[in-house]
N, C-alpha and C positions, 0 to 999 in steps of 0.2 A: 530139522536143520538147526545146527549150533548161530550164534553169534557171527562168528567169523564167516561162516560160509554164508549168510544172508550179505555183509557187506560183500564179499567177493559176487557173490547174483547179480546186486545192485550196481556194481562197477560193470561187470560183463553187460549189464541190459544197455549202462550209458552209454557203453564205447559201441557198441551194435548201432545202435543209434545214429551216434555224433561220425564212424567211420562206416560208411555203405559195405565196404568192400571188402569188411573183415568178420569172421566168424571163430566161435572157441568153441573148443571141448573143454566142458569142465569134471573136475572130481576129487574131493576130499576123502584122504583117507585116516581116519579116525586114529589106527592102529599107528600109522605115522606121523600124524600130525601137519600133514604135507595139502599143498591146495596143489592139484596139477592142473596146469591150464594151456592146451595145444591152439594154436595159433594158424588159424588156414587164412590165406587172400584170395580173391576173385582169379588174380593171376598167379596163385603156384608159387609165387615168389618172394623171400625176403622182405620184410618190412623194413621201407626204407624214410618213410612218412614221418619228419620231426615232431609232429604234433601229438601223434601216437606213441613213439619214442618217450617221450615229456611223460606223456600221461602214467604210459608203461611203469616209468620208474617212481613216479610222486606214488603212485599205487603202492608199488615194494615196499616204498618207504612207510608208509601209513598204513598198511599193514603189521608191519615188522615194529613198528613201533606200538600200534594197539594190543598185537597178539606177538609177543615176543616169544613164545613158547613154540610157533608153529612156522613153516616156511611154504613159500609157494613161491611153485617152480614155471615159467615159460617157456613154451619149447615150440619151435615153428613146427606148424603139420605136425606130422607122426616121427620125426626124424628124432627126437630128445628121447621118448616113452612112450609108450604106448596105453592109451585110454581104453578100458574096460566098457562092459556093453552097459555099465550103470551111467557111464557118463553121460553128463546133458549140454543139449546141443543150444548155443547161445547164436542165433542169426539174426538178419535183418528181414 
């Protein structure tokens, strides 16, 4: 596990955490240099949780500014991309 995907671990463990009702797929692909991160809720539903919202983009940002070379993409559930059977499952 590179640098960058340890801090994206370390962010996915906190928001498991700090939000009950939220769970990711995670998975870096090397070849692209991409972090994909699928986004399920308890309810099926849209993240509409300002606090989550917050956190969501200071992440991008801090990210994108550590590791300018790489991007990572959010997608609610399955509906953006689709996650590989490598991915790992980040719950509470």
């Amino acid at each position: 596990m590179n640098d960058s995907e340890q801090v994206v671990t370390a962010w996915l463990q906190q928001m498991t955490g700090r939000y009950h009702w939220i769970s990711f797929r995670y998975e870096y692909s090397e070849r692209e240099r991409v972090h994909y991160i699928a986004v399920y809720t308890d309810h099926g539903k849209e993240i509409t949780c300002p606090d989550y919202c917050h956190d969501e983009n200071l992440f991008h940002s801090r990210l994108a500014a550590l590791y300018p070379d790489e991007t990572v993409l959010f997608g609610h559930a399955d509906f953006s991309f689709k996650c590989s059977a490598r991915s790992r499952l980040f719950s509470r």
